[in-house]
N, C-alpha and C positions, 0 to 999 in steps of 0.2 A: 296656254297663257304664259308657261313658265319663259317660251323660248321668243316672246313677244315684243321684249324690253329694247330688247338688240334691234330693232327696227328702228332708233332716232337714239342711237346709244347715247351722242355728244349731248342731247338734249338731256337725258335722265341722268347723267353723269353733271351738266350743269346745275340743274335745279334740283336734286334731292336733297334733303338733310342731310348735313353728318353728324354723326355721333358725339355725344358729349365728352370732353376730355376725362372728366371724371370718369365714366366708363371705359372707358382706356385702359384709363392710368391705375385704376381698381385691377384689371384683366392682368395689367401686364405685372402687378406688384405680387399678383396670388401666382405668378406662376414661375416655374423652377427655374427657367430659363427665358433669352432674346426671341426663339425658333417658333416661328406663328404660321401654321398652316389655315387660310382664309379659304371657307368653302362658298361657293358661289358665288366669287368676289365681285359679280359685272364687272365693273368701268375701274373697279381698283380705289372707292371712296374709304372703307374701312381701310384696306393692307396701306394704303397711302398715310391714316393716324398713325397707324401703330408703326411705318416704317419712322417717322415723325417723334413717335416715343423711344426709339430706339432697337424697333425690330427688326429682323431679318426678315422677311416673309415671302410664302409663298401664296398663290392665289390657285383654285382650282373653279370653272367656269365652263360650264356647260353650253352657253352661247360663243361662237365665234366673234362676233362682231364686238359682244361685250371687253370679251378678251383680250383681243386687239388694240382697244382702246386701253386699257389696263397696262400693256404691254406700252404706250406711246407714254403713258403717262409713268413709266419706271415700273411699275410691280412687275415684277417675273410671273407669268399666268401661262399654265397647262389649261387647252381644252378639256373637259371631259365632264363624263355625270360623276360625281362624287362617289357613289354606290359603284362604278364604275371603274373609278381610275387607281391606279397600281404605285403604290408608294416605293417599290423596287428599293425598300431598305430605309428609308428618309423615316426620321421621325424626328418631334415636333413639343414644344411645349406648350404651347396651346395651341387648341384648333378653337375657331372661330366662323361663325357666320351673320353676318347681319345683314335681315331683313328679306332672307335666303331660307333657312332651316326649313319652312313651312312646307317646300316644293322637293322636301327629302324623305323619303320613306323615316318615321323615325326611330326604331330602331333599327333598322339597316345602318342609317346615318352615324348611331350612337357606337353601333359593334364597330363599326370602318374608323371613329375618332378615336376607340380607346385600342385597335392596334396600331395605331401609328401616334400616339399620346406615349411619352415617358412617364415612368412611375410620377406622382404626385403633378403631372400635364393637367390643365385645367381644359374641358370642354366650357364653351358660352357662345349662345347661341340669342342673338337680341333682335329687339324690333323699335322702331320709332311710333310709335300711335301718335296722332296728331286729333287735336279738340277744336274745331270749331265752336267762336263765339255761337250761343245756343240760335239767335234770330239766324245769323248767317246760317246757321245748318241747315233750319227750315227750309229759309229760303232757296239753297241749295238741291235740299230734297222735292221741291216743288217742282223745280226745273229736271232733276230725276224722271219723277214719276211723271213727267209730261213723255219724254222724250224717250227715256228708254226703262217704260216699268215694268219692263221685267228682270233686269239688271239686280243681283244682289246688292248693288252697293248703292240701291237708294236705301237698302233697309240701314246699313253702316251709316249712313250719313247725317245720323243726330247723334250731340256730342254725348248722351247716355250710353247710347250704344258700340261708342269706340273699341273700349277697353273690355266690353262684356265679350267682344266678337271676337279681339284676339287673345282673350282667356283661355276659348280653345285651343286657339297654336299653343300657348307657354304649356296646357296641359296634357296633348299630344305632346311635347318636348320633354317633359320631364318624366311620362310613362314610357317612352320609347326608351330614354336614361335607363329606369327602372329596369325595362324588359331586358336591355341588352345584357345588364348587370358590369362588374370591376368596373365600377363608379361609387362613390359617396352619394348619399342624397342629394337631389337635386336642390337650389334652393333659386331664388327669384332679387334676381335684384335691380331696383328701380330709380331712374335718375328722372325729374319732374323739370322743364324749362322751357323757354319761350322764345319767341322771335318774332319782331314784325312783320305785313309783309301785304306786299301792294296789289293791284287790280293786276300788273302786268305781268308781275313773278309767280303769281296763281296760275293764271291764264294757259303760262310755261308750263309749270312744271306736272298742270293737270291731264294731260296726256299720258304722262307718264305711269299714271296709276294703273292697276291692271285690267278696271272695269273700262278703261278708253283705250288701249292701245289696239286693239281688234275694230275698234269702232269704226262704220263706213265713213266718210269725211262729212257727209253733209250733217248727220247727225252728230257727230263731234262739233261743225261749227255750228249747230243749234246749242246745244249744252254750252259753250263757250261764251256765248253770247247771251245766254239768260246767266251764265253763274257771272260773269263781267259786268250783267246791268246791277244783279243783288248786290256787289263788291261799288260799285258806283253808287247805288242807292242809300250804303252808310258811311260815305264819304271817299271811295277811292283805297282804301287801307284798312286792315284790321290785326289783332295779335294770334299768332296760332302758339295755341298752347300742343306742348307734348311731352306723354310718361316713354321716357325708353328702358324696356325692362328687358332682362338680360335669363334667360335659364341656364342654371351652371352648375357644374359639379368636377370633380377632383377622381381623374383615374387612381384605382388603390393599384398599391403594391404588387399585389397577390394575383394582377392579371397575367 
């Protein structure tokens, strides 16, 4: 799934979330230095904020296609798996990943950021979770469990269950920290916000999730077409609420 995104890149590069400026502007204030290494960058939506905040950045991306795009849109983006790829001396004041870190062994991930992290270099590693209004999610899941119930992401798909499912990522994140060690403790930080958003920009940008980018087409345009009627049925538009919370910690000195 990880290499699946890269099939309609321009698409997931239009319609995802970006990241809150707060969470930026927080990243870029704790850390020593400009020098941002972005792991998994895809299409280059984060290394694009923080070039924006005043960073230099690099992107490292395991899909080609992502990259590429990444590349058209300015970030500088090396292929490669993370675990993988060879910093031939570069190092970096913070490394970063959003919405990425989950598809990285983590502490492999953790060892590989804090040799290429300068002393007091911040690792943060974030995600977007988005809340559906509670009826919309039903409804949602309904058209799930018709069409594809075996799919984990009917169980994600009520708004209780968001935040509980990616608890696990932040807590694989912060014990891989742990495990790797020359890190401070891990801590969690969470920026809470909203945005409107219509029958048509859903529609977009639901492919993009990774429980549909595998999907056969015809089944994709049944799901499409029940989650388009539910977004019709309470008017065309609704608010999607989202916690983006960030796992992060402070390489020590002493590494």
């Amino acid at each position: 799934m990880a290499q699946s995104f890269g099939s309609d890149a321009e698409r997931y590069d239009r319609t995802r979330p970006r990241y809150p400026d707060a969470l930026v502007d927080r990243i870029v204030a704790a850390s020593p230095g400009p020098d941002v290494l972005d792991v998994g960058c895809g299409t280059g939506i984060a290394a694009r904020q923080f070039q924006a905040a005043g960073c230099a950045v690099l992107g490292v991306e395991p899909d080609a296609r992502m990259a590429e795009l990444a590349r058209r849109f300015g970030v500088e983006a090396e292929t490669a798996a993370f675990e993988a790829w060879e910093p031939v001396g570069r190092s970096f004041d913070a490394v970063v990943a959003g919405q990425a870190w989950h598809w990285i062994d983590p502490a492999a991930g953790a060892v590989k950021a804090a040799r290429v992290l300068r002393p007091g270099g911040r690792l943060a590693a974030f995600w977007n979770v988005f809340r559906l209004p509670p009826d919309l999610a039903e409804a949602f899941a309904a058209v799930y469990r018709r069409v594809i119930p075996d799919s984990p992401f009917v169980l994600q798909a009520t708004t209780a269950q968001a935040l509980d499912g990616y608890q696990v990522l932040f807590t694989k994140a912060a014990d891989g920290i742990r495990e790797a060690g020359g890190f401070s403790g891990p801590e969690q930080w969470r920026f809470d916000w909203e945005s409107p958003c219509t029958r048509d920009a859903w529609l977009d940008q639901l492919p993009t999730h990774g429980a549909f980018t595998q999907l056969p087409s015809d089944r994709l345009a049944e799901v499409l077409e029940g989650v388009g009627n539910a977004v019709d049925a309470r008017g065309g538009s609704f608010t999607l609420r989202y916690a983006t919370v960030a796992v992060t910690a402070v390489r020590l000195d002493t590494v």
